[in-house]
N, C-alpha and C positions, 0 to 999 in steps of 0.2 A: 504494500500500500504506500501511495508516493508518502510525503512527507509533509502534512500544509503547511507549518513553519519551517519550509530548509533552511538553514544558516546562509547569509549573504558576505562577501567580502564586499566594503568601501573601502576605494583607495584613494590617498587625498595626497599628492608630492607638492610639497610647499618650498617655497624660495624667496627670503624675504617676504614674511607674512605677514607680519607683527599687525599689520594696521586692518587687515580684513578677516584673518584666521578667527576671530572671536566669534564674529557673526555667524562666519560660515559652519563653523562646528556646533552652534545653538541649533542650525536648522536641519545640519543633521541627526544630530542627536534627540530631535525632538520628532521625529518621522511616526507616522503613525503605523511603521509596520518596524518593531524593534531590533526585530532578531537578526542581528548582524554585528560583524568585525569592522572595526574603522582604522586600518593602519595608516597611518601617518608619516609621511620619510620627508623627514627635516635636511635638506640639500645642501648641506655644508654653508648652509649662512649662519650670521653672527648676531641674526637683531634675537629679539625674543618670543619667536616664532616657537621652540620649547618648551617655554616658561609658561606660556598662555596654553596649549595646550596641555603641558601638566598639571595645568590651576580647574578642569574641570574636572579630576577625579573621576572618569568612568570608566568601568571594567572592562567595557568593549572597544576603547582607545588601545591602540599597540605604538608606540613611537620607535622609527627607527630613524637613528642618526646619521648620514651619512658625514665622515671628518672633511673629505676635499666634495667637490662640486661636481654630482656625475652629469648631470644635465636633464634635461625633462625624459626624454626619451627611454633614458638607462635609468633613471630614477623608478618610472613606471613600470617597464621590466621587474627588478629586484622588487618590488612594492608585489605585482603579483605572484611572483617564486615564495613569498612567502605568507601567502594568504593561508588558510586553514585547505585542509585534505578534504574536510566536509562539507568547505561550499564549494560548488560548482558555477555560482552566478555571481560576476562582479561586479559594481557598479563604481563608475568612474566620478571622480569631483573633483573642483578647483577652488581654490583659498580664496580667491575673492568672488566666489557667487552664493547667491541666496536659495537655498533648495524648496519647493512648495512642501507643505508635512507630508502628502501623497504620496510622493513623488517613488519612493521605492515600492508602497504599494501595489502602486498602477503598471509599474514594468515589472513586478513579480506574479502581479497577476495576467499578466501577456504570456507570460514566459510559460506557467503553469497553463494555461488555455491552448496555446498554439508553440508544440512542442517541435514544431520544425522550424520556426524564427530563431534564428542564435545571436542577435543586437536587436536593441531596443532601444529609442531614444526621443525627444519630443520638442515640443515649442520652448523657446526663449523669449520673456520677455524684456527687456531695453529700460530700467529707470532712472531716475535721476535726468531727465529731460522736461521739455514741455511736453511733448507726445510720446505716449505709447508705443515702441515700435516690437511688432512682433516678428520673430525669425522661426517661418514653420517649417524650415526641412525640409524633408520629403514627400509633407504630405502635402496632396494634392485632392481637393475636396470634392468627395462625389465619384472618385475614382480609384480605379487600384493604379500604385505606384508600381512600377516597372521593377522585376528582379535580374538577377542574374547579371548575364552582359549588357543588358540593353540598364541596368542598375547602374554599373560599371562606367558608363559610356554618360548617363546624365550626371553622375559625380563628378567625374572626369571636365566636362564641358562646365558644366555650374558651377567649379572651384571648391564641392563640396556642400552638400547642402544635409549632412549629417550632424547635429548639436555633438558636439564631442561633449562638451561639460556632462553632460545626462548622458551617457553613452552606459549601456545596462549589458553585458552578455554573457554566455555562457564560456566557461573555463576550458569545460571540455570542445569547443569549438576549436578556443585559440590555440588550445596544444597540440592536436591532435592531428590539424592545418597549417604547424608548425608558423603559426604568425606570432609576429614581435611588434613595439614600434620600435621605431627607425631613425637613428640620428645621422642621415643620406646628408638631411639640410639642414645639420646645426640643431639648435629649438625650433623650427619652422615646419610646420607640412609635417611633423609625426605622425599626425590623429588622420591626413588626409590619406597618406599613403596607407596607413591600417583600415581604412573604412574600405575604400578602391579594393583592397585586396580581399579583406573579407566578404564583398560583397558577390564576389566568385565562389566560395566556396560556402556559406551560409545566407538564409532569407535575412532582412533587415526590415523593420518594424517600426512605422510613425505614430508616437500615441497623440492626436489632435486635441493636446490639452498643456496648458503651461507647466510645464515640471521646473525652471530655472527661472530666477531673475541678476539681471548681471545691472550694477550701478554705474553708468556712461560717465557719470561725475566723479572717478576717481583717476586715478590712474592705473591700468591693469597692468600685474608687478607677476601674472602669471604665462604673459605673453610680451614680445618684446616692442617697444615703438619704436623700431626700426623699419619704417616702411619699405623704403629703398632696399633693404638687403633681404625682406620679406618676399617682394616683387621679383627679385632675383633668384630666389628660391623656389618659388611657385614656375617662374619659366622653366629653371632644370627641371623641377621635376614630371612637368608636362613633353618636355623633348624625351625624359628619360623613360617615362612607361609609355610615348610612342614608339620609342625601339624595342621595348620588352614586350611588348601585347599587339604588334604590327596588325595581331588574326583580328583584332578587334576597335584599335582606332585607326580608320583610316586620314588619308590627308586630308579630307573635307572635315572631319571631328577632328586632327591637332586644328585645324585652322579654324573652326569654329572654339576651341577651348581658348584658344588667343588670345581670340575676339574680345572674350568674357572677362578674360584677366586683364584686357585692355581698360575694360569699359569701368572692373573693378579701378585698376590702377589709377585713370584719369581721373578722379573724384579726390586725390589725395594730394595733388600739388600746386604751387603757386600760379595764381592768374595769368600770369605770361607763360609759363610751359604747357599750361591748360592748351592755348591758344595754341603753340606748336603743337604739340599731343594731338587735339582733336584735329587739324586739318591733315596733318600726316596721317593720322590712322582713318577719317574719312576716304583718304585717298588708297590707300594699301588692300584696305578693307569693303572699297563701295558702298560704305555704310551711313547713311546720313544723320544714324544715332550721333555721332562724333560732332557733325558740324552743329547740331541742333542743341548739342548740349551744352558748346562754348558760347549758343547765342543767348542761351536762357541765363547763363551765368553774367552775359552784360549787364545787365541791372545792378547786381550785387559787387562789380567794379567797383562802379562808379561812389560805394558806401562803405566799399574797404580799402585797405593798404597793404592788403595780402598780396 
């Protein structure tokens, strides 16, 4: 008879937390579905990211320390190598997001319903703004989301449109399928390149409900503001699993993932290379997104000094 309370691993890699690790660990610790392991690997920083997790005394906190700095990628590795033998289902988190109390709930009860889905993960929403902004993934309302390759291929093109923060799956997938994440790009693109590859060899699951909220008014100390070197990182790794999966993206999808990373990319630089940017990539691309974008931005010149 399965088990209705299996044990869960959380795993939480923290790096410089000190100033969001509080909240984060209130909401998970306060989930309305209990029964779980929360290991914590402390990344070789020096603020008091530790301290603050030691200060909540709970039995299902596990702290590992790492002394030097292994990086996001290798950090989440060894974080899973040492989760318990008896969960099978981990669930991913980041120090500075707000989890809904559901939130493990509603992907454990996925998990237990539809025992062929091996990832789980769901909406994000945006605060600390004037507006709402919601990030829904995969799901696509009214319809089924596409598996397999053709999964593969709208990841691939979209830049990713899996929540890693809520990313929920099965243990016995990852090992079994011998997947890892990947430090190919540095802290960059780990979570994309493990979502792409799982999405080969397991189903992958949208719960059409907010499980995360991430605070826009901070600064995120779990991800890096290096855009430039981000964007650089996103290209390899798009040239890179065009030559490793040829069988599946052809030249028309690298050239359409481009696109995507273009149209991402141009939203993030100064008003004069805006202007270079978008008529270059109008031109390259025959896209009249580009020119259309740089005109709707006149307005907001003429009121900044960006």
């Amino acid at each position: 008879m399965p088990n209705k309370h299996p044990l869960l691993s959380v795993i939480l890699p923290v790096y410089n937390g000190e100033e969001t690790i509080k909240a984060t660990l209130e909401s998970l610790l306060n989930q309305t579905y209990p029964y779980f392991e929360l290991l914590i690997g402390i990344d070789g920083t020096k603020d008091n990211s530790k301290s603050i997790a030691e200060s909540f005394q709970d039995s299902r906190i596990k702290i590992i320390e790492n002394q030097t700095n292994l990086g996001l990628a290798d950090n989440v590795n060894k974080l899973i190598s040492l989760t318990s033998a008896k969960s099978d289902l981990i669930a991913m988190a980041e120090q500075d997001d707000i989890y809904v109390p559901e939130r493990l709930e509603w992907q454990i009860t996925i998990m237990q319903e539809r025992p062929e889905v091996g990832l789980v993960s769901g909406i994000t929403e945006f605060i600390g703004t004037n507006v709402k902004i919601m990030f829904p993934g995969i799901l696509v309302k009214d319809k089924t989301f596409p598996q397999g390759k053709d999964l593969f291929k709208y990841l691939y093109v979209n830049q990713n449109k899996v929540v890693n923060t809520c990313m929920f799956f099965r243990k016995s997938v990852h090992q079994s399928k011998g997947l890892t994440f990947k430090n190919t790009y540095g802290n960059f693109n780990s979570d994309w390149d493990y979502v792409l590859r799982f999405s080969l060899v397991s189903q992958i699951y949208g719960i059409p409900k907010v499980l995360v909220k991430m605070n826009r008014k901070k600064d995120r100390q779990s991800v890096t503001v290096d855009k430039t070197a981000q964007y650089e990182a996103s290209r390899k790794l798009l040239k890179d699993f065009r030559k490793e999966f040829p069988e599946i993206i052809s030249s028309k999808t690298y050239s359409d993932a481009l696109k995507t990373h273009r149209k991402i990319e141009l939203g993030h630089h100064s008003k004069y290379r805006i202007v270079l940017l978008a008529l270059y990539y109008s031109f390259i691309y025959n896209d009249l997104y580009f020119l259309k974008y740089m005109i709707n931005r006149i307005p907001k010149y003429s009121k900044s000094n960006v």
